[in-house]
Steps between C-alpha positions, in 0.01 A plus 500: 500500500272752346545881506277776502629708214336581180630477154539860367454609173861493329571788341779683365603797671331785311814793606345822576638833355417740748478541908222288672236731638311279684555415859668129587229311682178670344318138337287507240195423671322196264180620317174244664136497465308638837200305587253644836264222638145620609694406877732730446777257439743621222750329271775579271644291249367379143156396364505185302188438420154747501199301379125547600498301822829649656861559485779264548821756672802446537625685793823656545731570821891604504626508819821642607789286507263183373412377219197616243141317649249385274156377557188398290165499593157583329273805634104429428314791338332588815819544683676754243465874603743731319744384211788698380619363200875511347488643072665205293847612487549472880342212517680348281827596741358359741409128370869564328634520846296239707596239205898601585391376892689202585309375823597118525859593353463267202604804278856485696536175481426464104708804485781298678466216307505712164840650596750400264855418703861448353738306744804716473880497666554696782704542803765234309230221477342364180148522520520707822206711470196573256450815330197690429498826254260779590481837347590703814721185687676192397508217789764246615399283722627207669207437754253206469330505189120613667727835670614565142187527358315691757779715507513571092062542510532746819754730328365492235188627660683710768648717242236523256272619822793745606450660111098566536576627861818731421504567097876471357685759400830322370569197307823293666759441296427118555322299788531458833668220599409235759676233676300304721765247708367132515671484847702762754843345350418558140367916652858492701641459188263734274621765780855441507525513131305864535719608790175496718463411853188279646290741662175427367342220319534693184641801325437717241886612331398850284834545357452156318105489501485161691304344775661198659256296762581175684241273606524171715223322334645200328309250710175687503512570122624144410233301753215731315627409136458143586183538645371700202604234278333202651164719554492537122547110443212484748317755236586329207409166641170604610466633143536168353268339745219761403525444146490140535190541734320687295596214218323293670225598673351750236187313492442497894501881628468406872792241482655762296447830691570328891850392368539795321458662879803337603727605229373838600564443881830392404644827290333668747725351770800546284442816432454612842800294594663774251378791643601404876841467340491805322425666865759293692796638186354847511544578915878373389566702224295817608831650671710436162211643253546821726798541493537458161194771431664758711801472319347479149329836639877685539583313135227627338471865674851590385516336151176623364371780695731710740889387366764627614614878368790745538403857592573580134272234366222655705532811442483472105172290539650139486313384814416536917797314556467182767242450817658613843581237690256505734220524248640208339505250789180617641328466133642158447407373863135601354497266202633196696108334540318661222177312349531535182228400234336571200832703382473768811715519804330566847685602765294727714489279784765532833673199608386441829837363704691838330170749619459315863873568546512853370190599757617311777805745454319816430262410810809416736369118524837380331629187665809493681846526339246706205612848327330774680384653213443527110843626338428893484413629212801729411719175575329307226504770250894480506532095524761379289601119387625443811184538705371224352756250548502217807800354400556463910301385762476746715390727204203312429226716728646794367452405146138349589416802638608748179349208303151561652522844505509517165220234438264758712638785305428375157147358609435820582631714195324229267153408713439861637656796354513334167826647465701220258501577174387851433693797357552573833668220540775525193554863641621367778690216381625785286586691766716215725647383186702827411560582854222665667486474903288164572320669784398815339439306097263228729314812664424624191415214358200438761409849543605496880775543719632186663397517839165542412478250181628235808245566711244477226657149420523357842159603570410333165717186589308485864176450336607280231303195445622161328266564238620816448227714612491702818389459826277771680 
């Protein structure tokens, strides 16, 4: 049940005293080494080792939407053309971030294990869930012990990503709290005692700076701690039989080395008996870990960067005041599958089900029963609370729909204009804030007038590609 995250680097938030001036969604691109083969072939990535007969590279792809790829190979003499060589300081960046790459997941998982968890009362039971203390969150949890974990390392990472990709301006006044249900009965209950109503799987509560989440793992989560725990009997048994192999054959090497080839076979087939499980638990869990990132996204945007302001407040320098509500549920929707790794957030892929959908709509290929069209764009810009909610079912398309809408919106103020995040951008929230007209704050904001900044973005949504480039 393995799962392709990396451990970040976990840092406290470092709160920024003035306005971010760089656009949301502009990565640092990673300092590499350039190497040009007599062929013409080119590489990127980082030279390990440049000795008379040749160079041994380490070559260096990032994909959108995938994990960091790394590859090793050795270039003869003969084959080199052209080297362009990084000074010591960058280099040193770059070995600093290819050692924070977690690529089997055994950082995770020794991050897991490391966690320290208090069993704690809760929801009238003794013992009824385990606690975990972070600086920016503080978890209760009730599901199986391997969803507690995960869920404690991936915050933790989650929000330390969210403060390298969107500095912090404020320091909360304590940490978010979340809840994560061991069943739908104990989130029932979590809800009723919050006055809240099940309309999604979870829910982030701003007035009391909680998240509540209910999964329906128990049997998943409980079947995959047992199985853990007889794999590392295996382990340690195997141990035992090495060292009293080696005992006694140290004086015959082939005896020795052909049984030391089946202790070797064996962790090998316990280990990949591990990683098949890891895959089997993460396609279950994927749904809940993105849920609970989107909401940790609407935690952590209006506790530490755009909070909640009166006009007043504002307008004597105290802050932007709080995202619109559009902007915040099309933001969050992007950090729902983020790789994250070596401390940085990437998110400048498109989910492909949310992009098909979107240009089967703006190309009239919608199936039947489907929305005709996006939400337009002077609709969205005055969306309140209510837009977003489904609590019925014939509101569900509707809500889909505005839901969407804003996904392709925020792709494309983040990915294209490079809008998020500038000064710009705090004007405007300035603007809306102290009540400035949405339409005519937003046109000024993007240095257009709406009709045309829509048919810029459709256009720009029609020729979107999953990996977020462009089609010609």
């Amino acid at each position: 049940m393995r799962v392709l995250v990396w451990l970040g680097l976990l840092l406290s938030f470092p709160v920024a005293n003035a306005a971010a001036q760089k656009p949301v969604g502009v990565a640092d691109a990673w300092p590499l080494d350039e190497v040009a083969l007599v062929n013409g072939a080119k590489f990127r990535g980082l030279i390990v080792d440049d000795n008379p007969l040749g160079m041994t590279f380490q070559t260096v792809k990032r994909p959108p939407g995938r994990p960091t790829l790394t590859f090793t190979t050795f270039f003869a003499k003969k084959e080199i053309d052209k080297v362009v060589k990084l000074n010591d300081a960058d280099r040193a960046t770059l070995r600093a971030r290819l050692a924070e790459l977690d690529s089997n997941g055994a950082g995770e998982r020794q991050r897991m294990d490391d966690l320290e968890l208090k069993s704690v009362e809760w929801l009238g039971r003794q013992d009824g869930a385990k606690r975990y203390e972070a600086d920016q969150f503080v978890l209760l949890s009730a599901a199986p012990e391997e969803v507690t974990r995960r869920a404690a390392v991936r915050l933790e990472q989650i929000y330390t990503a969210f403060a390298r990709f969107l500095p912090p301006r404020f320091e909360p006044t304590r940490p978010t709290g979340v809840e994560l249900a061991g069943d739908l009965d104990q989130y029932k209950q979590l809800l009723k005692a919050s006055a809240g109503q099940i309309l999604n799987a979870a829910v982030f509560l701003p007035a009391e700076n909680r998240i509540l989440c209910g999964t329906d793992l128990r049997r998943l989560g409980d079947e995959l701690h047992r199985t853990r725990l007889h794999h590392l009997q295996q382990l340690a048994s195997t141990d035992r039989y090495e060292k009293e192999i080696r005992e006694l054959y140290k004086g015959n090497k082939p005896d020795l080395d052909r049984f030391l080839g089946a202790v070797k076979r064996e962790r090998e087939k316990v280990h990949a008996a591990d990683r098949e499980n890891d895959r089997t638990f993460d396609a279950a869990t994927r749904r809940l870990f993105s849920i609970l990132y989107h909401e940790a996204f609407h935690s952590y945007a209006m506790m530490y960067v755009y909070p909640a302001r009166t006009a007043v407040e504002i307008k004597s320098g105290k802050g932007t005041g709080e995202l619109p509500r559009f902007l915040n549920e099309g933001l969050a929707q992007l950090f729902e599958n983020p790789v994250i790794e070596a401390g940085e957030l990437r998110v400048g892929h498109a989910d492909v089900d949310r992009l098909k959908r979107l240009q089967e709509w703006l190309n009239g290929k919608g199936k039947p029963g489907d929305p005709p069209a996006l939400v337009p764009l002077t609709d969205l810009l005055k969306a309140g609370k209510e837009t977003f909610l489904a609590a019925h079912a014939n509101q569900r398309a509707s809500a889909d729909r505005t839901y969407l809408t804003c996904w392709g919106l925020a792709f494309y103020l983040m990915f294209d204009r490079r809008a998020i995040g500038t000064q710009a951008f705090d004007d405007y929230l300035k603007a809306i804030n102290t009540g400035a007209d949405p339409a005519k704050a937003f046109a000024e904001w993007v240095g257009q007038d709406l009709p045309a900044f829509e048919k810029d973005w459709h256009d720009y949504l029609r020729k979107l590609m999953p990996d977020g480039s462009l089609r010609k």
